[in-house]
C-alpha positions as MATLAB code, in Angstrom:
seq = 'XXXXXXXXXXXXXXXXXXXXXXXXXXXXXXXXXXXXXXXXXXXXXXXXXXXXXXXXXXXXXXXXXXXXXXXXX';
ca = [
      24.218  -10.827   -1.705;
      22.450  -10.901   -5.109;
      19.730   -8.555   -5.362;
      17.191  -10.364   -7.829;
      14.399   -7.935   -9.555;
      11.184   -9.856   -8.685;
       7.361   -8.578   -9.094;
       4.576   -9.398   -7.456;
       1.734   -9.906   -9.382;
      -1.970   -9.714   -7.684;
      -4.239  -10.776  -10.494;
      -7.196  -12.043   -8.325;
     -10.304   -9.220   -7.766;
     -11.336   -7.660   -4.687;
      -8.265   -8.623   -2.499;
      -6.090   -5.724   -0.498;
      -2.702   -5.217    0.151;
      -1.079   -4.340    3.726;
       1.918   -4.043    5.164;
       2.700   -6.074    8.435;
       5.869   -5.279    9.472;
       8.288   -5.482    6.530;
       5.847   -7.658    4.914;
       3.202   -7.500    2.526;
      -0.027   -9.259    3.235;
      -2.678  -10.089    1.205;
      -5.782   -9.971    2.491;
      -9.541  -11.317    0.896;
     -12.552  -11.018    3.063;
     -10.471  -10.261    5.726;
      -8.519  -13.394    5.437;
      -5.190  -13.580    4.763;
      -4.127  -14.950    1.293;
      -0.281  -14.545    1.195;
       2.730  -12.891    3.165;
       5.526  -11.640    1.170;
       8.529   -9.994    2.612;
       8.952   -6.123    1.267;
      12.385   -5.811    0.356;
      12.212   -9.173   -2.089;
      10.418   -6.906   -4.229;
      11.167   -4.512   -7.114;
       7.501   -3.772   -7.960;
       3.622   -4.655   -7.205;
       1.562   -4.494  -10.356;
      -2.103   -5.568   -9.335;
      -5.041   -6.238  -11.796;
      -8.862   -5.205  -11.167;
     -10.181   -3.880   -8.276;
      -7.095   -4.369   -5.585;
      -6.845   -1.519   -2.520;
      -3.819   -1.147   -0.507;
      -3.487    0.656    2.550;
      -1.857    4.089    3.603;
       1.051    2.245    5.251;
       2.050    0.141    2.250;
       2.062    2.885   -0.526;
       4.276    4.688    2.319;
       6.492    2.132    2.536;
       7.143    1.400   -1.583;
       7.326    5.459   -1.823;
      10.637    4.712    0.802;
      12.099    2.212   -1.105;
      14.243    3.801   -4.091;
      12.909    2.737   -6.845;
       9.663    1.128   -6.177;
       6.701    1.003   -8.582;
       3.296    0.302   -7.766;
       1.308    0.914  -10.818;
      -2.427   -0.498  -10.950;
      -3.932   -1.249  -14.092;
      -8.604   -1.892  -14.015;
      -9.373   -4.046  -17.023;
];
């Protein structure tokens, strides 16, 4: 199986990322946005205010490599 490099790109304010499972849910006001499953990704890069819980930023850590950089413009 081909392993493709993808990103996931959060570039709407004041949502938060949690993992359910071995996927990663986006939440705003509590709702949730979007599911995506974990090990499609390479990296989550996230713009503005974005939190992510304990449990996801545990999970990238596992995954070798992982990158979860956030950038605040």
């Amino acid at each position: 199986m081909k392993r493709l490099l993808n990103t996931l790109y959060v570039t709407s304010h004041n949502r938060y990322l949690s993992l359910d499972g071995e996927n990663v849910v986006i939440l705003e006001k509590e709702q949730e946005v979007a599911r995506i499953p974990l090990h499609n990704l390479e990296a989550i890069v996230t713009f503005g205010y974005t939190g992510a819980s304990p449990a996801l930023m545990g999970a990238c850590a596992q995954w070798n490599p992982f990158t979860f950089p956030a950038f605040r413009i």
